[in-house]
PDB file with one MODEL, atoms N, CA, C and O in Angstrom:
MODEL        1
ATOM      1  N   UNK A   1       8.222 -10.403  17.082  1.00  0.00           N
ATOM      2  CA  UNK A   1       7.639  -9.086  17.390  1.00  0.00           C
ATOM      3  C   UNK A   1       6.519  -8.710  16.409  1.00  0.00           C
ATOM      4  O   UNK A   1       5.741  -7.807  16.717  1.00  0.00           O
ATOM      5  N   UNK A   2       6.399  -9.377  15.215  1.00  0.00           N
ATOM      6  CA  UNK A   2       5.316  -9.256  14.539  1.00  0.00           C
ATOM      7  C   UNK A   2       4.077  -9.140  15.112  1.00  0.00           C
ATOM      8  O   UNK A   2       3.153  -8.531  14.575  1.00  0.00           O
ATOM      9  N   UNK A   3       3.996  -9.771  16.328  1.00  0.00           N
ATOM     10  CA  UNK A   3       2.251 -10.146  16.428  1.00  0.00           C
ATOM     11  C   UNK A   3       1.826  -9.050  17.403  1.00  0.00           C
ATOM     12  O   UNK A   3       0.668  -8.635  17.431  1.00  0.00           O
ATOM     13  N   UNK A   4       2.872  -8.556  18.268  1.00  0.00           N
ATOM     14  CA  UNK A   4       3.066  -7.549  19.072  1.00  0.00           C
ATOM     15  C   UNK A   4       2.505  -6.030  18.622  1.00  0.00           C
ATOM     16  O   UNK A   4       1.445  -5.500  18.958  1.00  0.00           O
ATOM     17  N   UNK A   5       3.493  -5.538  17.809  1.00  0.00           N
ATOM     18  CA  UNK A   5       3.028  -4.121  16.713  1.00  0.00           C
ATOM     19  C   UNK A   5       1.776  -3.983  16.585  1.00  0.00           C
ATOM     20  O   UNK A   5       1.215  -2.984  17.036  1.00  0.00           O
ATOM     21  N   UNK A   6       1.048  -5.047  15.890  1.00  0.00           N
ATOM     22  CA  UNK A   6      -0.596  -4.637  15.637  1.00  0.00           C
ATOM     23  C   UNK A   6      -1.505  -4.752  16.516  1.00  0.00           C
ATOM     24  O   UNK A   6      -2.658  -4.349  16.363  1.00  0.00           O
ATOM     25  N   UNK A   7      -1.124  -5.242  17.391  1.00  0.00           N
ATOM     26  CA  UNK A   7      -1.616  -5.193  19.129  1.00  0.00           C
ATOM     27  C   UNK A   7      -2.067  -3.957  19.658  1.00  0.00           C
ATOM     28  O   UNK A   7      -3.218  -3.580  19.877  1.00  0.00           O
ATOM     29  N   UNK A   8      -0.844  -3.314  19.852  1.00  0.00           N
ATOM     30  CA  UNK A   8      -0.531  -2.112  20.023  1.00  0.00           C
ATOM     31  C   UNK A   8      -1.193  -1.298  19.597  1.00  0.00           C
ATOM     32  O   UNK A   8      -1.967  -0.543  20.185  1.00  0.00           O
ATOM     33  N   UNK A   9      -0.824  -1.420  18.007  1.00  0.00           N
ATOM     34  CA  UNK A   9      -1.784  -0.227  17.046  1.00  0.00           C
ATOM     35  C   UNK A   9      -3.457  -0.345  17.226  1.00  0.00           C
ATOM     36  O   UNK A   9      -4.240   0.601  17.304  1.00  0.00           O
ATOM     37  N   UNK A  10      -3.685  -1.381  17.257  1.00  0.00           N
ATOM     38  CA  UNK A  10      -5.328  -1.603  17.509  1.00  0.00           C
ATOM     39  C   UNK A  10      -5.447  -1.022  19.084  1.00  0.00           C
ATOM     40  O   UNK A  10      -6.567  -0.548  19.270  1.00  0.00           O
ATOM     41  N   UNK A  11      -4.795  -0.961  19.964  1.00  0.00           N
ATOM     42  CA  UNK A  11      -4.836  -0.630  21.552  1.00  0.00           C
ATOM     43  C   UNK A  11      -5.021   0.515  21.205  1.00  0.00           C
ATOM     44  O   UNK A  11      -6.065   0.914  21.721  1.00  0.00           O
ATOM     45  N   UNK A  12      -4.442   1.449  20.447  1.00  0.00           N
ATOM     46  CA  UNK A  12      -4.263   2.754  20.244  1.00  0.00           C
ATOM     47  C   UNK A  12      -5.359   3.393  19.384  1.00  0.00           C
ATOM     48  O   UNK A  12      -5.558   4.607  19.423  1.00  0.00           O
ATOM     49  N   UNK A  13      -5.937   2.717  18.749  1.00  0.00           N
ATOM     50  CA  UNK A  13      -6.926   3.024  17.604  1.00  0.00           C
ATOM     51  C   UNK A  13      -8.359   2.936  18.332  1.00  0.00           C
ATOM     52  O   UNK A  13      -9.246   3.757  18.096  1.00  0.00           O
ATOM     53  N   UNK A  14      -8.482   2.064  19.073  1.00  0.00           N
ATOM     54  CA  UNK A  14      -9.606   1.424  20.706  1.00  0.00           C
ATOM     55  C   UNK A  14      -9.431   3.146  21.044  1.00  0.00           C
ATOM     56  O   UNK A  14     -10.038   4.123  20.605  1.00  0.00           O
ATOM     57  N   UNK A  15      -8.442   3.021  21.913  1.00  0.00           N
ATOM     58  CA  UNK A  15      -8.512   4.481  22.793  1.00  0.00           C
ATOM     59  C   UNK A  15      -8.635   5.935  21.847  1.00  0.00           C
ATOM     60  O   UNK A  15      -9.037   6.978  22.363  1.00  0.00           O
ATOM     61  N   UNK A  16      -8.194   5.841  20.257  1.00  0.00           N
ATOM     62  CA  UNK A  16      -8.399   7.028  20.025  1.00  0.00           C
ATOM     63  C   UNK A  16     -10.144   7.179  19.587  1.00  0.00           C
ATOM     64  O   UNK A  16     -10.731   8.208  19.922  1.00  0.00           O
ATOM     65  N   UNK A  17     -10.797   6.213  18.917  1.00  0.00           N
ATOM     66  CA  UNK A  17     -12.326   6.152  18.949  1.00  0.00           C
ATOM     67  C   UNK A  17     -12.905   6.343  20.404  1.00  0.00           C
ATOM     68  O   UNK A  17     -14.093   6.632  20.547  1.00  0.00           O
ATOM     69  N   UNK A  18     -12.203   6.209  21.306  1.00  0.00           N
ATOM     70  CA  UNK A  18     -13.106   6.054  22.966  1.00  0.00           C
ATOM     71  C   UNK A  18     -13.086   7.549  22.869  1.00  0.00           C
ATOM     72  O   UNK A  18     -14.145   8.165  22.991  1.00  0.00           O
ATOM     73  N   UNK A  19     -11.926   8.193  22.652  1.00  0.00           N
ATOM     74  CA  UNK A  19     -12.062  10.021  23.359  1.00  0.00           C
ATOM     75  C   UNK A  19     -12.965  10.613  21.492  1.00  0.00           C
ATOM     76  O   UNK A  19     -13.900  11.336  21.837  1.00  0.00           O
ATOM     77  N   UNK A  20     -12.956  10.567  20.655  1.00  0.00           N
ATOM     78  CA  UNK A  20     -13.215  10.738  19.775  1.00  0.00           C
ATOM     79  C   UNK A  20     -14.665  10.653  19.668  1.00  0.00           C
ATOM     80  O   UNK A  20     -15.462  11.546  19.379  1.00  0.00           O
ATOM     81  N   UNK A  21     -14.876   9.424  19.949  1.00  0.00           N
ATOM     82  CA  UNK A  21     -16.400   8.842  19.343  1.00  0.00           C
ATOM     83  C   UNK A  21     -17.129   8.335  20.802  1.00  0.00           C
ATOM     84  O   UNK A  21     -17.820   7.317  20.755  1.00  0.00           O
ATOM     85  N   UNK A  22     -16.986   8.973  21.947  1.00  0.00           N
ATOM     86  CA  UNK A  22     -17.615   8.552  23.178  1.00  0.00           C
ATOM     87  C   UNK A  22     -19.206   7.670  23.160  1.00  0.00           C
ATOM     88  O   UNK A  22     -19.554   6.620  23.700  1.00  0.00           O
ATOM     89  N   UNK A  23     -20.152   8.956  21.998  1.00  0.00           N
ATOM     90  CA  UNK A  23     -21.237   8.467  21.861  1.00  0.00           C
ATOM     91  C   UNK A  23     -21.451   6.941  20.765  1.00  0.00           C
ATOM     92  O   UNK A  23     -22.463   6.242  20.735  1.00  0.00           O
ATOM     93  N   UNK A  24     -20.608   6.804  20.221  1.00  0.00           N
ATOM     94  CA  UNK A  24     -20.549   5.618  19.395  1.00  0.00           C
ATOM     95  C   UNK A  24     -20.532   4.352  20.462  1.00  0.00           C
ATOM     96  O   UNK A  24     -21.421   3.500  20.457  1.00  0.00           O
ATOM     97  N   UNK A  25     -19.250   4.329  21.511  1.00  0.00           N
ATOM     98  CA  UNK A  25     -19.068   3.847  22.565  1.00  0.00           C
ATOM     99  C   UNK A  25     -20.277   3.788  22.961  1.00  0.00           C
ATOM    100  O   UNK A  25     -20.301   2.587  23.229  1.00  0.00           O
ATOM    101  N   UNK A  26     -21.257   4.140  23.195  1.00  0.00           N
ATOM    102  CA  UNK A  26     -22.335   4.573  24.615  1.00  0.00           C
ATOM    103  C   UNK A  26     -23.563   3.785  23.870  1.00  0.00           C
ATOM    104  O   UNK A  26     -24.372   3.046  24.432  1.00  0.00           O
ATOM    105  N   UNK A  27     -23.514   4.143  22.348  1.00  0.00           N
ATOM    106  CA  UNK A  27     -24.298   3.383  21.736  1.00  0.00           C
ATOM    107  C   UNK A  27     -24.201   2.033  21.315  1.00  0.00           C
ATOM    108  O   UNK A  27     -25.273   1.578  20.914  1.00  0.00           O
ATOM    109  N   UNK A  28     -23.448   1.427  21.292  1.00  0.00           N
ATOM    110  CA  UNK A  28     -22.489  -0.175  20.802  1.00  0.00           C
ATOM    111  C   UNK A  28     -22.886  -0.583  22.446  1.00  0.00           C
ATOM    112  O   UNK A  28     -23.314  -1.725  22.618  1.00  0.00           O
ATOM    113  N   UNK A  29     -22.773   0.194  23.483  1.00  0.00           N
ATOM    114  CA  UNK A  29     -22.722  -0.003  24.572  1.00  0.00           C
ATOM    115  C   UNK A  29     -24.076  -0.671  25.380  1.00  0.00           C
ATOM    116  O   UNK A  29     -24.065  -1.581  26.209  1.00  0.00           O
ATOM    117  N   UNK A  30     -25.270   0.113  24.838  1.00  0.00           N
ATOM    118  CA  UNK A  30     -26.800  -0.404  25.162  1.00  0.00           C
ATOM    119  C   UNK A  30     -26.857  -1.860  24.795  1.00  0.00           C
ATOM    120  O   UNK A  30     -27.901  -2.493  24.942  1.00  0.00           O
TER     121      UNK A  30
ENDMDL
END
C-alpha cells in the first residue's frame, strides 16, 4: 500500500491547484 498513498495525495494536490490556481493551469496549458 505504500505506492498507493502518494498517488492519491498527488491526485489530490493536482485537483486542489486546478480549483485554486485555474490561471496557472491555463497558462502551463498554452
Amino acid at each position: 500500500y505504500k505506492g498507493v498513498l502518494p498517488f492519491i495525495g498527488l491526485q489530490l494536490l493536482a485537483l486542489l491547484i486546478i480549483v485554486l490556481f485555474p490561471d496557472l493551469i491555463y497558462f502551463f496549458g498554452k
